[in-house]
BAVEXLUM-621650 format. One record per residue (C-alpha): x, y, z; residue number from 0. Coordinates in steps of 0.001 Angstrom, whole numbers. Layout:
BEGIN
+---------+---------+---------+------+
!       x !       y !       z ! pado !
+---------+---------+---------+------+
!       X !       Y !       Z !  NUM !
...
+---------+---------+---------+------+
// end
This chain:
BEGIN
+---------+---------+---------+------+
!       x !       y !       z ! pado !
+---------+---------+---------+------+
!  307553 !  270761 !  239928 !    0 !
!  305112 !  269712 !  242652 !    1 !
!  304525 !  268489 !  245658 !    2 !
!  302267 !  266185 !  247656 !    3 !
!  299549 !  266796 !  249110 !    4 !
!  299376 !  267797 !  252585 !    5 !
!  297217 !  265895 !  254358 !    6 !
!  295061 !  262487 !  253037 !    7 !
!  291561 !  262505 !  252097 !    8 !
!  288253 !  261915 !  254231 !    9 !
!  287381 !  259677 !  251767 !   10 !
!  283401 !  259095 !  250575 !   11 !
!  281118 !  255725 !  251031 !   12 !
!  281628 !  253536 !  247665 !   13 !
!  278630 !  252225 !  246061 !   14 !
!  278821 !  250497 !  242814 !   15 !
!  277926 !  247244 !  240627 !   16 !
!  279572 !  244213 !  241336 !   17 !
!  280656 !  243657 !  237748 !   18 !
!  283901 !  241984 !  235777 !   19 !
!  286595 !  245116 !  234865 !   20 !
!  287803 !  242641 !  232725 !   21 !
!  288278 !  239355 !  231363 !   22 !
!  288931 !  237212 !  234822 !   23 !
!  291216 !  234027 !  233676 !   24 !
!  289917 !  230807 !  232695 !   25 !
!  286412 !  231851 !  230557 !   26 !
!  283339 !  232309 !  231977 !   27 !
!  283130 !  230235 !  235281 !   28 !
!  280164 !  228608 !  236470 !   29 !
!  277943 !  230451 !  238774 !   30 !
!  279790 !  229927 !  242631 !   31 !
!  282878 !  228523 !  241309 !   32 !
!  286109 !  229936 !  242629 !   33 !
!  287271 !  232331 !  240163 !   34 !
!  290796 !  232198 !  239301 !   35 !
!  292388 !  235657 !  238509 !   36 !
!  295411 !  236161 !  236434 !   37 !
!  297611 !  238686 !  236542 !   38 !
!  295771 !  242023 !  235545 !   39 !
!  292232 !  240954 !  236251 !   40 !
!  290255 !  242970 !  238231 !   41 !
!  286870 !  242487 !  239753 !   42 !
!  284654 !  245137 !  241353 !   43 !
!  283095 !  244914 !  244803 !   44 !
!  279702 !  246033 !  246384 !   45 !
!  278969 !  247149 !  249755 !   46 !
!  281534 !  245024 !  251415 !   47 !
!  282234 !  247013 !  254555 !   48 !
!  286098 !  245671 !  255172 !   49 !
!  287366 !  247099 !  251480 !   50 !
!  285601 !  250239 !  251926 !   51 !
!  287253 !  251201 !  254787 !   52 !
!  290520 !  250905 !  253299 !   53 !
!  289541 !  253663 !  251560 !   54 !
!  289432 !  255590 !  255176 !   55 !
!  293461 !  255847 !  255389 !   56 !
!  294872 !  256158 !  251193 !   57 !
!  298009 !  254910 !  250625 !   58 !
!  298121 !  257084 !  247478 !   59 !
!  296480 !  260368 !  247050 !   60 !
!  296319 !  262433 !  243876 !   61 !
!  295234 !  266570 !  243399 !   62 !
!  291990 !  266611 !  240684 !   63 !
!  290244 !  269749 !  239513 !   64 !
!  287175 !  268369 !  241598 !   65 !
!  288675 !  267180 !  244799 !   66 !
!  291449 !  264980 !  246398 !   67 !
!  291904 !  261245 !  244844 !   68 !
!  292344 !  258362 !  247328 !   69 !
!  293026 !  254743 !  246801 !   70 !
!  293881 !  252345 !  249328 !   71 !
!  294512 !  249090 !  249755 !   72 !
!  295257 !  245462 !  251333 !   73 !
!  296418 !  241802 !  250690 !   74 !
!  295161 !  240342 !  253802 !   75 !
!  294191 !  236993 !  253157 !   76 !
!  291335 !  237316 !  255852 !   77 !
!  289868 !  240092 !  254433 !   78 !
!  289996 !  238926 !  250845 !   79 !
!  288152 !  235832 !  251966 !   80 !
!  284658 !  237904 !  252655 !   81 !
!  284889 !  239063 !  248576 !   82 !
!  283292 !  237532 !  246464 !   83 !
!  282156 !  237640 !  243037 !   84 !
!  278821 !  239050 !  241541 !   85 !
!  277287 !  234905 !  241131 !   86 !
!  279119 !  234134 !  244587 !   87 !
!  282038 !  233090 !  243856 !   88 !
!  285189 !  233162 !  246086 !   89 !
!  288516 !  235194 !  244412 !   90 !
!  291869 !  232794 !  244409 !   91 !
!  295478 !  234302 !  242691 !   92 !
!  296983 !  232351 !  239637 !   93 !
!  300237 !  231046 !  240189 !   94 !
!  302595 !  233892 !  240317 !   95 !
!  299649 !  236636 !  241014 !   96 !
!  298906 !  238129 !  243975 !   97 !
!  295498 !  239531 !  245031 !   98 !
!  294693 !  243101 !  246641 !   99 !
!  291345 !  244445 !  247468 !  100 !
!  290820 !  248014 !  246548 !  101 !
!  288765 !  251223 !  247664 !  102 !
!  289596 !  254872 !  245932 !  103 !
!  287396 !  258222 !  245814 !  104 !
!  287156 !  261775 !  245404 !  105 !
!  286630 !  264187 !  248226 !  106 !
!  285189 !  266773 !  247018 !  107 !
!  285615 !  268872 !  250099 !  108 !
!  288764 !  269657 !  249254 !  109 !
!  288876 !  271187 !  246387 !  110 !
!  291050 !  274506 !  245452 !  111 !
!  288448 !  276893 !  245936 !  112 !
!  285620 !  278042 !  248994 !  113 !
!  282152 !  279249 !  248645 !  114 !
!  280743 !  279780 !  245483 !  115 !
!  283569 !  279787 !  242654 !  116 !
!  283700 !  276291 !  243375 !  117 !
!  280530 !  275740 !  241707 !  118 !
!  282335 !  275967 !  238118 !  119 !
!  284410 !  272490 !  239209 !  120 !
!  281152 !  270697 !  239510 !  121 !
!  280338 !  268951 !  236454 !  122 !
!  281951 !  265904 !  234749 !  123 !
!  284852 !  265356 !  232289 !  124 !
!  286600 !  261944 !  231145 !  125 !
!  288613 !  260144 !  233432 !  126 !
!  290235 !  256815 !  233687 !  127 !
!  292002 !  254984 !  236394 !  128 !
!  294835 !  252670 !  236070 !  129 !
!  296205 !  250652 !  239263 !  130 !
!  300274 !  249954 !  237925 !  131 !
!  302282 !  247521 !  239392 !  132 !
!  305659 !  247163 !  237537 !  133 !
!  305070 !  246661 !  233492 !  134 !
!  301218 !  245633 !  234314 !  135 !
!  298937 !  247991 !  233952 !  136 !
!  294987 !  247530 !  235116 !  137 !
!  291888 !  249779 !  234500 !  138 !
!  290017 !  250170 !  237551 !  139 !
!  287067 !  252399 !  237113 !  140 !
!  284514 !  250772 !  234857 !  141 !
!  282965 !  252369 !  232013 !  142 !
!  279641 !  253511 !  233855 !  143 !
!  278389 !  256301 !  231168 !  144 !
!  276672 !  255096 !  228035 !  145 !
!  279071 !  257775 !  226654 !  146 !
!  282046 !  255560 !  228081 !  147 !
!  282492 !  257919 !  230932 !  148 !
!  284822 !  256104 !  233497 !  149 !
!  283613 !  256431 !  237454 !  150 !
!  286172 !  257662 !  239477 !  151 !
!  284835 !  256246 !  243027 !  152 !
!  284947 !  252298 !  243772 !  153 !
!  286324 !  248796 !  245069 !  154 !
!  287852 !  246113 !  243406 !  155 !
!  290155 !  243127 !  243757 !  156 !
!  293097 !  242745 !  241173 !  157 !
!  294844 !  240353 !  240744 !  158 !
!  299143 !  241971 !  240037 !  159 !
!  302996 !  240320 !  239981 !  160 !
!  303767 !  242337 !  242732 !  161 !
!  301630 !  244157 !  245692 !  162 !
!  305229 !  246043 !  247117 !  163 !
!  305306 !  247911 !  243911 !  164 !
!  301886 !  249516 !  242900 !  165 !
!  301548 !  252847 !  241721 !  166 !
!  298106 !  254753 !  240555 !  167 !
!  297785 !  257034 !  237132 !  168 !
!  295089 !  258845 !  236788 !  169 !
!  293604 !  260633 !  233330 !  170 !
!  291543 !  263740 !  233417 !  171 !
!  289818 !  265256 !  230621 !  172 !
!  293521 !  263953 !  229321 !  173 !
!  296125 !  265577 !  231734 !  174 !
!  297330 !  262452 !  233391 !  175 !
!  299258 !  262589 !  236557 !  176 !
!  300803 !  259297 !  238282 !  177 !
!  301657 !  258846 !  241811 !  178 !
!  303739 !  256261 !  243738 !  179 !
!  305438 !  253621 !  244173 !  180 !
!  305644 !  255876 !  247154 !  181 !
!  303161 !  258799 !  247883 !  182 !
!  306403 !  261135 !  247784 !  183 !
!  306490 !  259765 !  243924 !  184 !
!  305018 !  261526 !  241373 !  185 !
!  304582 !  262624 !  238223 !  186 !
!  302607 !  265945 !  237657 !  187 !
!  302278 !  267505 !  234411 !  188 !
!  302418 !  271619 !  233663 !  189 !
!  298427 !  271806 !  233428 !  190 !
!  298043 !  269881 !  236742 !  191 !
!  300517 !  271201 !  238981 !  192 !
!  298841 !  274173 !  239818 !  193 !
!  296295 !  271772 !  241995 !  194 !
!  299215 !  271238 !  244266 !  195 !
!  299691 !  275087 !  245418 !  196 !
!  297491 !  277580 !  246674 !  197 !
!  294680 !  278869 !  244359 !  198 !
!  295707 !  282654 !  243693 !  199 !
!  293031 !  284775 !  245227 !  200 !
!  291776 !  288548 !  245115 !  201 !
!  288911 !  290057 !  247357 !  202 !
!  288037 !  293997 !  247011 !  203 !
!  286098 !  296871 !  246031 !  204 !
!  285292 !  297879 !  242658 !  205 !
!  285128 !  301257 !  243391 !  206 !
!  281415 !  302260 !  242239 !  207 !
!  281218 !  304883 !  244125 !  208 !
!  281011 !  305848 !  248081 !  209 !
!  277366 !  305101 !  248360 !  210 !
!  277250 !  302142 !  245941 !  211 !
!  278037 !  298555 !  247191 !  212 !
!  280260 !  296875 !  244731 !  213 !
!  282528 !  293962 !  244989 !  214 !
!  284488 !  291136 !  243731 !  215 !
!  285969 !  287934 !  244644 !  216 !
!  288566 !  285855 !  242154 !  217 !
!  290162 !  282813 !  242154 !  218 !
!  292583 !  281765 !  239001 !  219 !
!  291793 !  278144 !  238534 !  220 !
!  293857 !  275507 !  235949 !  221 !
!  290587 !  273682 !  235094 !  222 !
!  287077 !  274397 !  235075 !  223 !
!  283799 !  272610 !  233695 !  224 !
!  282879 !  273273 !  230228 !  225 !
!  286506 !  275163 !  229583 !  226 !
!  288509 !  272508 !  230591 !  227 !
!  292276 !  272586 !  231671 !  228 !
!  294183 !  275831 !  231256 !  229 !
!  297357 !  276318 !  229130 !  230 !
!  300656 !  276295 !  230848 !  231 !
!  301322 !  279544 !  232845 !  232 !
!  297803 !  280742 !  232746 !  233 !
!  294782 !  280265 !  234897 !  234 !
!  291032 !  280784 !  234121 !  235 !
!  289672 !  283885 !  236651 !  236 !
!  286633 !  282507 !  237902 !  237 !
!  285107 !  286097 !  239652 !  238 !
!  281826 !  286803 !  241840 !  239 !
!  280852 !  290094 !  241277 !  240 !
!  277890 !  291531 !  242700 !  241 !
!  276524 !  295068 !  243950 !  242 !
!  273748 !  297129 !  243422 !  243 !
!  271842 !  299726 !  241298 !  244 !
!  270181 !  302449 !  243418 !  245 !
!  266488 !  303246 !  242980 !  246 !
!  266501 !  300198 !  240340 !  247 !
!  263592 !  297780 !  240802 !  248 !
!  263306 !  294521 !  239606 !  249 !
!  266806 !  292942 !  237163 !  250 !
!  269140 !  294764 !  236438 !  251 !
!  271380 !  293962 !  233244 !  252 !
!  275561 !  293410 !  234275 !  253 !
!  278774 !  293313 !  231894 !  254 !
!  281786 !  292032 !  233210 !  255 !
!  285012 !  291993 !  231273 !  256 !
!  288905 !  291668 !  232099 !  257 !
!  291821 !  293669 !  230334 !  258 !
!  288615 !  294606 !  227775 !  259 !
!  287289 !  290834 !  227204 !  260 !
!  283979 !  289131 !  227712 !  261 !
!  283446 !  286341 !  229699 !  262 !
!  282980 !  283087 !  228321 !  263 !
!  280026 !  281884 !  230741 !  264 !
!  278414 !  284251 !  233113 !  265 !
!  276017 !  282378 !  235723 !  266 !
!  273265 !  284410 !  237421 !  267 !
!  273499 !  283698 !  241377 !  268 !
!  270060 !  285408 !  242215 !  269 !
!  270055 !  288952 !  244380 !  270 !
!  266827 !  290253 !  244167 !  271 !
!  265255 !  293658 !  243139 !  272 !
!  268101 !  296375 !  241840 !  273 !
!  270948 !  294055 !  243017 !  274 !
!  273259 !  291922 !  241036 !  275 !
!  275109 !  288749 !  242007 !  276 !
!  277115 !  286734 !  238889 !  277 !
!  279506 !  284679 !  238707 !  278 !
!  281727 !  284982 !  235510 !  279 !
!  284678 !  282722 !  234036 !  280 !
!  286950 !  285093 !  232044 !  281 !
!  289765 !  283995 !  229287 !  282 !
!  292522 !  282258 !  230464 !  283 !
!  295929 !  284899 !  231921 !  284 !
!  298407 !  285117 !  234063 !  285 !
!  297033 !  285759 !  237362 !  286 !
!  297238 !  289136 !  238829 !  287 !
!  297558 !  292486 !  236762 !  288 !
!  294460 !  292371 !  235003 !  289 !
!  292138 !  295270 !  235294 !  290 !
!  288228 !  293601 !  235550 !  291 !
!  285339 !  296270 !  234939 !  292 !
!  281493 !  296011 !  235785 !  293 !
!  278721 !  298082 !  234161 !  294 !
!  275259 !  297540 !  235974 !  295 !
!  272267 !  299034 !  234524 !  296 !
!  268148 !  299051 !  235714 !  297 !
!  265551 !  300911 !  234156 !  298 !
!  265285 !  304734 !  234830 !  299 !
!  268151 !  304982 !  236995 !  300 !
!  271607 !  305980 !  235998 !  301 !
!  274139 !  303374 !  235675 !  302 !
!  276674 !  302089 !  238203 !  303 !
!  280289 !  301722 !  236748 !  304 !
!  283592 !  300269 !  238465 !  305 !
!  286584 !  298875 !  238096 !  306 !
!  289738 !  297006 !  239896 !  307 !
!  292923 !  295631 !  238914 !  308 !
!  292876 !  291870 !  240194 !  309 !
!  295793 !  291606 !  242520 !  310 !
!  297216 !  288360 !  244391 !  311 !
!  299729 !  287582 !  247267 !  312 !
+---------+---------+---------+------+
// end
């Protein structure tokens, strides 16, 4: 049903809170005490250079509406010696736990889309992070949102049964995907798998007429901000249309509608006098087939009318 991905991640710099993901064993040490970790516990990490840059080379990488997911990892003992805790304190395994320092992010350069469509994946949506190794599951990205929002960009150290055998799920805006043990493991639901192919595209005339410029650019998308993820076998068209009104001065007034519909959010890009430049998200269809039709009208000139039927490789 999908595939990797084909190449890993340039992955971002990580900046974030030293803070407790969650209960650490043993109670609430005394500041600079070694902290023992059991199983499960996880502790995030600031600005320490050596787990960032395991970020550089992701064992694991996931496909996100926003970008590509990395996480990486280690169990060097050398390197897990410079962590420590927010009050100081130096990270030590239980008995039968074994520690691994952490660093995942997003890059958002690769994302589905170019240019300007890709300015309806910007935006958040709820997400949550889970590093699995076996039956043990750990949240990794901390509740940073007063709304509970989880960050999706970080270090840690966890403490897990077994560092051979770790696997990352990731939830967004509730489509969760997992991936590993292995990167050639995963699992990729119906919503989501459309992140792992090419993003069907269109690029044309709409055929205002020979002295009229008038044009369109599509992309068919599975999620977008504010709309969410798109039902199985349909994609939302996320289209650029823009053109001009001769003789009009000043705005000019645009409607933009597929197979007969209206958009459901039209975003004004800015063009200047007697020009038009939107960018429209259109009900979720098939891609391909559709016929999309633009009215533009300024005051005291005659209106400028086309249409095209959105086509795709």
């Amino acid at each position: 049903m999908s595939r990797p991905l084909a190449r890993a991640p340039r992955l971002l710099a990580v900046a974030a809170l030293l803070l407790p993901l969650a209960a650490c064993g043993g109670g609430d040490p005394a500041a600079g005490a070694d902290r023992e970790l059991e199983p499960g516990d996880a502790v995030r990490v600031l600005d320490d250079t050596r787990v960032a840059g395991l970020g550089d080379d992701p064992a694991l990488t996931m496909a996100l509406p926003t970008g590509t997911l990395g996480l990486g990892w280690s169990t060097d003992a050398d390197l897990l010696a410079t962590v420590t805790a927010d009050d100081g304190a130096s990270l030590t395994a239980a008995d039968g736990a074994e520690l691994v320092a952490l660093a995942w992010d997003v890059d958002t350069t690769q994302t589905q889309v170019d240019g300007v469509a890709a300015e309806v994946l910007a935006g958040t949506a709820p997400h949550e992070l889970v590093l699995v190794s076996g039956d043990q599951r750990t949240t990794i990205s901390p509740e940073d949102a007063a709304d509970g929002e989880r960050a999706v960009t970080g270090m840690a150290v966890v403490a897990v049964e077994d560092a051979d055998d770790l696997a990352l799920e990731a939830t967004f805006d509730g489509v969760t995907q997992t991936v590993g043990p292995g990167a050639e493991q995963r699992d990729v639901p119906d919503e989501a798998a459309p992140l792992y192919e090419e993003a069907p595209a269109f690029s044309g005339s709409l055929d205002c007429g020979a002295e009229v410029f008038c044009r369109v650019d599509a992309a068919w998308l599975p999620w977008v901000s504010g709309e969410g993820w798109a039902e199985p076998g349909t994609l939302w068209p996320v289209v650029r249309v823009e053109g001009r009104v001769p003789g009009a001065r000043g705005e000019v007034e645009v409607t933009t509608t597929l197979d007969g519909v209206e958009p459901l959010s039209v975003s004004d890009l800015g063009a200047g006098d007697g020009r038009w430049n939107r960018l429209v998200v259109l009900p979720a269809t098939a891609p391909g087939g559709s016929t999309l039709a633009v009215e533009a009208t300024g005051d005291g000139v005659d209106p400028v009318t086309g249409e095209v039927v959105l086509t795709h490789p």
